[in-house]
C-alpha positions as CSV (number, residue, x, y, z in Angstrom):
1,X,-15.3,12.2,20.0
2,X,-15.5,15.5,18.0
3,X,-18.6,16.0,16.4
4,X,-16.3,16.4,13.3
5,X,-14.5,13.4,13.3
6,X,-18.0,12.1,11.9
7,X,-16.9,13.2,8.7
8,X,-14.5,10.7,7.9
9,X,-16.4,7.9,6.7
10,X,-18.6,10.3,5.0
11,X,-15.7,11.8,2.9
12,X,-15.1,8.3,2.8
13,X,-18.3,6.9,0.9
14,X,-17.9,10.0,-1.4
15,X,-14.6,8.7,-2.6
16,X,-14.8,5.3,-2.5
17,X,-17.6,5.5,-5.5
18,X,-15.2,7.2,-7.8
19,X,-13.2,4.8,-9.9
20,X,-9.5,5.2,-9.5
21,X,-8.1,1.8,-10.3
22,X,-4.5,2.6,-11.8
23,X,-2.8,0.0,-14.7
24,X,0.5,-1.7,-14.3
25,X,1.0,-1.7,-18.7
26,X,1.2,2.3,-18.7
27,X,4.0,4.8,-19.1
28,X,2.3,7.5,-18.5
29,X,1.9,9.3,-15.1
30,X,-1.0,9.2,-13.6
31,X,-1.0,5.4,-15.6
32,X,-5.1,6.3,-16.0
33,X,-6.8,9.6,-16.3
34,X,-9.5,9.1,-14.1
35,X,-7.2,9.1,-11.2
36,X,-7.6,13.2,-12.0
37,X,-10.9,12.8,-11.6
38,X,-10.2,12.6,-7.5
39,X,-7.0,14.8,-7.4
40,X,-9.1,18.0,-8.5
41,X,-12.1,16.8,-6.2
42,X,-9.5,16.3,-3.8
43,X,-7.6,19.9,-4.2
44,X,-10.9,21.8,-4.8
45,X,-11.8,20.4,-1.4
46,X,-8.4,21.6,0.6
47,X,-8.5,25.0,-1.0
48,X,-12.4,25.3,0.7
49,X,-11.2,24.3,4.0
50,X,-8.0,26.9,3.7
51,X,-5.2,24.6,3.5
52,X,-2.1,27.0,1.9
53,X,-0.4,26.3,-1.0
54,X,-2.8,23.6,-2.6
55,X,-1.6,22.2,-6.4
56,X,-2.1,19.4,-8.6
57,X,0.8,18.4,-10.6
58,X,1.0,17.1,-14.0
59,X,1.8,14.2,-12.7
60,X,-1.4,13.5,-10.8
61,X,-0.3,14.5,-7.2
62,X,-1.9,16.2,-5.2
63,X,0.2,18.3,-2.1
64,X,-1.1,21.1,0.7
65,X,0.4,22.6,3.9
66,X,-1.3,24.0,6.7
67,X,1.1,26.8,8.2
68,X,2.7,26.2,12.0
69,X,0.8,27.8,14.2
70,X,3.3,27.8,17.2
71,X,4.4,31.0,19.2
72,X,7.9,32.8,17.9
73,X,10.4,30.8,19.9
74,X,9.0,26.9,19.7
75,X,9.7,24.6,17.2
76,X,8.5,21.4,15.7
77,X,9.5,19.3,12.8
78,X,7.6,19.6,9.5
79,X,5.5,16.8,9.8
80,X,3.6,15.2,6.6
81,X,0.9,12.8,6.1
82,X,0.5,10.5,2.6
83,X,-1.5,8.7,1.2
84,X,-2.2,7.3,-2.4
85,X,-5.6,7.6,-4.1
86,X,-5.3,4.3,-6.7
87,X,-6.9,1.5,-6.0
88,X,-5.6,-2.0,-7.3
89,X,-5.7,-3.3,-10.6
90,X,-6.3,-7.1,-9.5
91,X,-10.1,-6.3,-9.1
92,X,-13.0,-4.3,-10.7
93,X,-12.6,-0.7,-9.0
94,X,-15.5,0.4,-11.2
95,X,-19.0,1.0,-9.8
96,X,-18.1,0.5,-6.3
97,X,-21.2,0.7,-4.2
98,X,-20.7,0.6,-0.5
99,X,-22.8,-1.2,1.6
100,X,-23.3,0.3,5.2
101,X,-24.0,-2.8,8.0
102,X,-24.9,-0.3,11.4
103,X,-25.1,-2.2,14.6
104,X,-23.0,-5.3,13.2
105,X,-24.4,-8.8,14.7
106,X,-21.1,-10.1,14.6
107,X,-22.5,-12.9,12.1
108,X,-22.3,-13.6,8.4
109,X,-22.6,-10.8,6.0
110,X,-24.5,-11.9,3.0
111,X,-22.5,-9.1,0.3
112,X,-24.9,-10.6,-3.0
113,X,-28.0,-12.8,-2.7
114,X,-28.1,-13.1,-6.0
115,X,-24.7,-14.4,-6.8
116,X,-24.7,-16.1,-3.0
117,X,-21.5,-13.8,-2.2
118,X,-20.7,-14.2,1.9
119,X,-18.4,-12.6,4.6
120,X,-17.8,-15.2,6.6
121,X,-16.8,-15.2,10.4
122,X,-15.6,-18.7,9.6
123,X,-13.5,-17.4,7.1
124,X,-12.5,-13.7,8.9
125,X,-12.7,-14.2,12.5
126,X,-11.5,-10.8,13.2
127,X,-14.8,-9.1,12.2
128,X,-16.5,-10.6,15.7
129,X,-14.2,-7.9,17.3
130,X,-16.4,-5.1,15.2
131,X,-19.5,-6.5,17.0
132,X,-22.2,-3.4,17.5
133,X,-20.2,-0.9,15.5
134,X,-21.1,0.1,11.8
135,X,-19.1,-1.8,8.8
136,X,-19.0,-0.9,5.3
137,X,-18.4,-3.5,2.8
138,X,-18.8,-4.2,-0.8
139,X,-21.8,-5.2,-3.2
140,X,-19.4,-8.8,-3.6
141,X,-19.2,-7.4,-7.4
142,X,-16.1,-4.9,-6.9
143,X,-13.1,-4.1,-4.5
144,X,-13.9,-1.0,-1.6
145,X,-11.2,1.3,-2.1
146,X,-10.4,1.5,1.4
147,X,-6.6,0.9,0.7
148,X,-6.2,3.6,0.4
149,X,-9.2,5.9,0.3
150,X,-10.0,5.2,4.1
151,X,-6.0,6.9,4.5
152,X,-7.4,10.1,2.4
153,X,-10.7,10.5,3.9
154,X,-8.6,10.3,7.2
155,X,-6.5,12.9,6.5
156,X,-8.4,15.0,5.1
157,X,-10.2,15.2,8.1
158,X,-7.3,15.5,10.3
159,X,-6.8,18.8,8.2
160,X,-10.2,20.2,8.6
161,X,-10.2,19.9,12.4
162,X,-6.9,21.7,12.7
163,X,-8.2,24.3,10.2
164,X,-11.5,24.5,12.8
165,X,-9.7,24.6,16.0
166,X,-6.9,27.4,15.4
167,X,-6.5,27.7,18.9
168,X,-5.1,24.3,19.3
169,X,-0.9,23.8,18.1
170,X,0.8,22.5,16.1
171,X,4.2,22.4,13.7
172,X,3.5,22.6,9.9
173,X,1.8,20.1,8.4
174,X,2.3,18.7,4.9
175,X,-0.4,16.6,3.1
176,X,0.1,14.6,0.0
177,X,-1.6,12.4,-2.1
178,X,-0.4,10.2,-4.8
179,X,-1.3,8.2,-7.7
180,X,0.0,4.8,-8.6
181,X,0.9,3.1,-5.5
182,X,-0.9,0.2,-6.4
183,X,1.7,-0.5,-9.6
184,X,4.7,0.3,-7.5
185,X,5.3,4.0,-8.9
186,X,3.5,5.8,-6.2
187,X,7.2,7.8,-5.3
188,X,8.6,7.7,-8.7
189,X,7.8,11.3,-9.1
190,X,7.1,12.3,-5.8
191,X,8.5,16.4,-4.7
192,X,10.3,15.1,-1.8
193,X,11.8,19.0,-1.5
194,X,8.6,20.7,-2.1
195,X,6.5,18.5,-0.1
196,X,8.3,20.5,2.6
197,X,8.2,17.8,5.4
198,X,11.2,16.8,8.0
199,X,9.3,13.4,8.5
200,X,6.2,12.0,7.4
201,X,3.8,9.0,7.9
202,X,1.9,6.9,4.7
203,X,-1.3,6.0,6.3
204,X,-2.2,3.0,4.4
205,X,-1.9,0.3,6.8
206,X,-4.7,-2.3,7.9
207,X,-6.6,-3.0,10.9
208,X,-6.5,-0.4,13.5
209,X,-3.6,-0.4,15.7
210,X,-1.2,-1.2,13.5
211,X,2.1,0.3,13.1
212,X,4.8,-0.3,10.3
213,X,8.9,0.6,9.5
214,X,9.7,-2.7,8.1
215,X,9.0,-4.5,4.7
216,X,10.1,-6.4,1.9
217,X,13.4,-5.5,0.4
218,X,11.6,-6.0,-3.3
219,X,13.1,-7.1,-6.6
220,X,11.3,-8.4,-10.0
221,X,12.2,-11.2,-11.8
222,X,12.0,-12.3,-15.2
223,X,13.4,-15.1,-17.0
224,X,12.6,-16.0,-21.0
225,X,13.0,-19.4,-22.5
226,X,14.2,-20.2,-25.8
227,X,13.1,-23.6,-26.9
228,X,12.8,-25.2,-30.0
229,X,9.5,-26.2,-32.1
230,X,9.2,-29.5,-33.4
231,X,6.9,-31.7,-34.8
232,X,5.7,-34.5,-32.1
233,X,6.0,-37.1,-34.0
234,X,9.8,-36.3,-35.0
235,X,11.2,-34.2,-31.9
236,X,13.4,-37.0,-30.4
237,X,16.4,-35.6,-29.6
238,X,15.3,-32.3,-31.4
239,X,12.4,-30.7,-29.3
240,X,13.3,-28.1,-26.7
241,X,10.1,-27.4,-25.0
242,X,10.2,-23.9,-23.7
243,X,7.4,-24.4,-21.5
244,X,8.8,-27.8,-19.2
245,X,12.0,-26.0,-19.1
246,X,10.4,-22.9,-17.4
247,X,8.3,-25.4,-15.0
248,X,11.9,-26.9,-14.6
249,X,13.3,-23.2,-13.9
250,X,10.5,-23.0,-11.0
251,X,11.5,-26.0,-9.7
252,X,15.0,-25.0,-9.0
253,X,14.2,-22.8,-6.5
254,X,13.2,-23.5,-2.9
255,X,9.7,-25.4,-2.7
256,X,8.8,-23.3,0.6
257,X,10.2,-20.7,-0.2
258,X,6.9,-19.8,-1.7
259,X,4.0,-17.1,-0.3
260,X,1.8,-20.1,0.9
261,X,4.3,-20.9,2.9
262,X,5.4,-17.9,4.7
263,X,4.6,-15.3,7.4
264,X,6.4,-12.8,9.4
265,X,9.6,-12.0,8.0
266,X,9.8,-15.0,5.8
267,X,10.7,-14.2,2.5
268,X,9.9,-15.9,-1.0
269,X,10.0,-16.4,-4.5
270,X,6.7,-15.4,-6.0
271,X,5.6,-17.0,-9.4
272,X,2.8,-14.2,-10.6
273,X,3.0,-14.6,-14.4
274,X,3.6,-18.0,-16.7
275,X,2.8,-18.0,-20.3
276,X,4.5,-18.9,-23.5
277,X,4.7,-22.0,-25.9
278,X,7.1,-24.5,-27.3
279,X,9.1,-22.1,-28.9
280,X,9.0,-19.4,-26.1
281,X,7.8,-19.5,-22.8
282,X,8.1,-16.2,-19.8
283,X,8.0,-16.3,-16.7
284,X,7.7,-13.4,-14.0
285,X,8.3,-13.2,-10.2
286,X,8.6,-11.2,-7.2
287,X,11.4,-11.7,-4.8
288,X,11.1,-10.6,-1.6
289,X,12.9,-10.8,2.1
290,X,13.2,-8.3,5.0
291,X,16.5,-9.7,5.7
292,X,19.0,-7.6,3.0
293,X,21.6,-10.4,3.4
294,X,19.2,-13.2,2.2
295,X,17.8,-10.7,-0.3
296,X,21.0,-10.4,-2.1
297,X,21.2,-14.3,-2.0
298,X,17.9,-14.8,-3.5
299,X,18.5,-12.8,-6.5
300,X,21.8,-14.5,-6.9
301,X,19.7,-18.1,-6.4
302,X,17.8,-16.7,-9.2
303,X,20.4,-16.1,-11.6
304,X,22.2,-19.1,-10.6
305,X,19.2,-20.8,-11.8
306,X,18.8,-19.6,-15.5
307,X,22.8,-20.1,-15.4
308,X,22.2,-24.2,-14.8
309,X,19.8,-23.7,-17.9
310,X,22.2,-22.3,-20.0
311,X,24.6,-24.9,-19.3
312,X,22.5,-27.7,-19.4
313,X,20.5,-26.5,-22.4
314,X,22.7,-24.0,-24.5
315,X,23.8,-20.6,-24.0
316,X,21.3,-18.4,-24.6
317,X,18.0,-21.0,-23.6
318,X,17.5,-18.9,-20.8
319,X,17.5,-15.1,-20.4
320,X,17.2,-13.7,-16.8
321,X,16.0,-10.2,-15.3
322,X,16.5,-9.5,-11.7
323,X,15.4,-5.6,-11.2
324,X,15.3,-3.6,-7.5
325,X,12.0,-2.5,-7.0
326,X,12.4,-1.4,-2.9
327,X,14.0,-1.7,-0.1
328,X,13.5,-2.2,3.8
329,X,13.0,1.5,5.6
330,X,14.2,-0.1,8.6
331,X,17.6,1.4,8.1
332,X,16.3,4.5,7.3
333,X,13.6,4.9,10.3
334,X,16.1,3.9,13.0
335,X,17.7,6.9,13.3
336,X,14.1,8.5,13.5
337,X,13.1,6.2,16.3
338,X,10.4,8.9,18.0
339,X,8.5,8.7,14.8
340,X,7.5,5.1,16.1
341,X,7.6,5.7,20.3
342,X,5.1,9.2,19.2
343,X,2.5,7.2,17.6
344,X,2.7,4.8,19.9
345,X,2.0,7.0,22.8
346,X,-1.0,8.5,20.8
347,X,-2.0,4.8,20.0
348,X,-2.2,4.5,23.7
349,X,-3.7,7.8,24.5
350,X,-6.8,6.7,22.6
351,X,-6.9,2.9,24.3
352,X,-5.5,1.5,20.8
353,X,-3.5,-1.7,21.5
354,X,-0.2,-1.0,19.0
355,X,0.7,-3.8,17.4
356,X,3.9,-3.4,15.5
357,X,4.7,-5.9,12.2
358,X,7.0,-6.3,9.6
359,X,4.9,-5.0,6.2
360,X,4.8,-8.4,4.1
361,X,4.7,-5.9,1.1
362,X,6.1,-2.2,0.7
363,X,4.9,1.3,0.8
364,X,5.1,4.7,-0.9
365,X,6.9,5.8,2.4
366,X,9.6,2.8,2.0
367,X,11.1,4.7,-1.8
368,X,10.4,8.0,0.2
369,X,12.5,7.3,3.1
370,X,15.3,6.1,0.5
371,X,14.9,9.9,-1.1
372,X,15.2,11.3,2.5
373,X,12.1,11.6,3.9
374,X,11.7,8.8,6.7
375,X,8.6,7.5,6.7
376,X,6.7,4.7,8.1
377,X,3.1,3.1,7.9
378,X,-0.1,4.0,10.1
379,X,-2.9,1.9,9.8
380,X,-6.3,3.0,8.1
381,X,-8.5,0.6,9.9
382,X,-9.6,-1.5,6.7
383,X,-9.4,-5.4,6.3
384,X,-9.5,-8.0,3.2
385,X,-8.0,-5.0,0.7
386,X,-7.8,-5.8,-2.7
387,X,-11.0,-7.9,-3.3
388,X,-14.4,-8.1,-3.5
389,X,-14.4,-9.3,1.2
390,X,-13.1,-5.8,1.2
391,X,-14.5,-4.1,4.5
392,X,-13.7,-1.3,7.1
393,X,-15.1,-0.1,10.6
394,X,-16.4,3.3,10.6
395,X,-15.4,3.9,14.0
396,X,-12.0,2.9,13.4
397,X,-11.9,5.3,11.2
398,X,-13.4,8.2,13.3
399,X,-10.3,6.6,15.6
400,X,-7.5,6.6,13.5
401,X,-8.6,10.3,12.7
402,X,-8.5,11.3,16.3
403,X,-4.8,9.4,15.9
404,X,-3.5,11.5,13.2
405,X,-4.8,14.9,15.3
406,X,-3.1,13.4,18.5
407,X,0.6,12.7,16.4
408,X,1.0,16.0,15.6
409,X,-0.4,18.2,18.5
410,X,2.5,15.5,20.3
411,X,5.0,16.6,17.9
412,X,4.9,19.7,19.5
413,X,5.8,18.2,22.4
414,X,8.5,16.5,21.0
415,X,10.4,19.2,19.4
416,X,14.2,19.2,19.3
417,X,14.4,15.4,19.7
């Protein structure tokens, strides 16, 4: 590989320590100010390397361009590459220290002796397949940051190699970054129109190789329940216990219909929030399906349920909330089909099995495609996001890298279609 290519889990490391977690109980945009703190590292850094048209908006994204460099006469779309720079609120983003494992065993990781914090083989089989390569893990105290700092440092690498090697070609290429994705607003304010792409790709997949244009169609739930407070000892035929009626809500909707019971492009109803009292209890979910047709009858399952409550307990004992959060790409990337067979043909140049799955999630790139900009997920090579068995392969990385180069130098090749 490119001597350059080297750089990525450097840039990595670098950002990685920076804390960017974003919070899901802000209006504001970036929802935390020291999101900033990487957006200006981030532009100061594109405007060094001489990527045009660099700015930071006061929304806390960050966009660049690197000009076409094709002969008068050939064409390519205008290809872009996003990714978001939050990391997620569910655990401590602050203080990250990475810890660099060269010449993996392929055994047990111990993360913290002192708070006896593994990584397991037992536990995440799929790290034997790192075996003599370099990992970089946690402390066991924090999250990594790879999702989706590993998709930054990858493109920002991608850009200083085409910036290096003029002489090789290429269409124009967009870069963006974007706050938030983490709380679901990552596209809210996203300048589809001066981003300045045809098509894109969010690289903020997982373990190398893969290769997304399907997820969740996404809604949120919400129901509130109105009870009524009475004293035990006189509440026969009085009480209305706002807290049983909500476990009685949950128990209205399908039992396996649940997360811990499905994979692939099972869907479910989510519980992610219960709390209350006899008086009032709330309850939030997710509801999710890739199918749009069992989507629709989900959220209708869901009102049907507070309506049983009403009736059986009063108008008004239950309110219920069902809002569209996202929807399934798939429609969207179908008619953009080469996206998908150009990076698998890369994937393939570079000896990297594709392996192409349904997103049991969503992605910045499924709101953008829905704002007409098709784009679907490229892995970033990392593993475990989200917690403290965060970890990532440096020389996936360095691969994934090479992958992003090899897209667009085939985009060239692929003008017209």
């Amino acid at each position: 590989m490119s001597q350059n290519l080297s750089q990525t889990a450097e840039r990595f490391l670098r950002y990685a320590v920076i804390d960017t977690q974003s919070a899901d109980d802000k209006e504001q945009m970036p929802s935390t100010e020291k999101q900033r703190v990487l957006g200006r590292m981030l532009a100061e850094e594109l405007r060094e390397m001489g990527v045009s048209e660099v700015r930071e908006d006061e929304n806390g994204y960050v966009y660049g361009m690197i000009p076409s460099n094709l002969e008068e006469g050939a064409a390519a779309p205008a290809l872009g590459f996003i990714s978001h720079m939050d990391t997620a609120p569910a655990f401590s983003g602050e203080n990250v220290k990475p810890r660099i494992i060269e010449n993996y065993d392929g055994e047990d990781i111990c993360l913290n002796k002192e708070a006896s914090i593994w990584l397991s083989v037992k536990e995440f089989p799929e790290m034997k397949r790192y075996k003599g390569q370099t990992l970089i893990t946690t402390d066991g105290t924090t999250l990594l940051g790879a999702d989706d700092k590993a998709g930054v440092a990858e493109i920002m690498t991608m850009a200083s190699w085409f910036l290096a090697h003029p002489e090789e070609k290429h269409g124009k290429i967009c870069i963006a970054f974007t706050p938030d994705e983490e709380v679901g607003r990552g596209a809210d304010r996203f300048d589809v129109a001066g981003f300045g792409a045809d098509v894109a790709y969010t690289v903020d997949g997982g373990a190398i190789g893969e290769l997304e244009y399907e997820n969740f169609n996404a809604a949120s739930g919400r129901v509130r329940l109105h009870g009524a407070s009475i004293h035990p000892g006189s509440a026969k035929g009085k009480m209305k216990n706002a807290l049983l009626m909500g476990m009685e809500f949950q128990s209205l909707l399908p039992v396996f219909e649940n997360p811990m019971y499905t994979e692939g492009y099972e869907g479910f109803f989510h519980l992610d929030r219960m709390e209350g009292n006899v008086e009032e209890a709330e309850l939030e979910y997710i509801i999710r399906d890739h199918d749009r047709v069992k989507f629709e009858r989900k959220k209708e399952l869901f009102k049907a349920a507070g309506a049983f409550m009403n009736q059986k307990y009063g108008e008004g004992a239950a309110e219920v909330y069902v809002k569209d959060s996202y929807f399934n790409m798939k429609e969207k990337i179908e008619p953009y089909m080469y996206l998908i067979d150009e990076a698998k043909a890369a994937m393939e140049e570079l000896d990297i099995a594709p392996v192409i799955v349904p997103i049991r999630g969503g992605t910045d790139g499924a709101r953008l495609s829905y704002m007409g900009l098709p784009c679907p997920n490229i892995c970033t090579g990392g593993h475990n996001f989200h917690g403290k068995y965060e970890y990532i392969c440096a020389e996936s990385m360095e691969t994934i890298t090479e992958l992003l180069i090899r897209i667009a130098k085939r985009f060239v090749k692929a003008k017209g279609e």
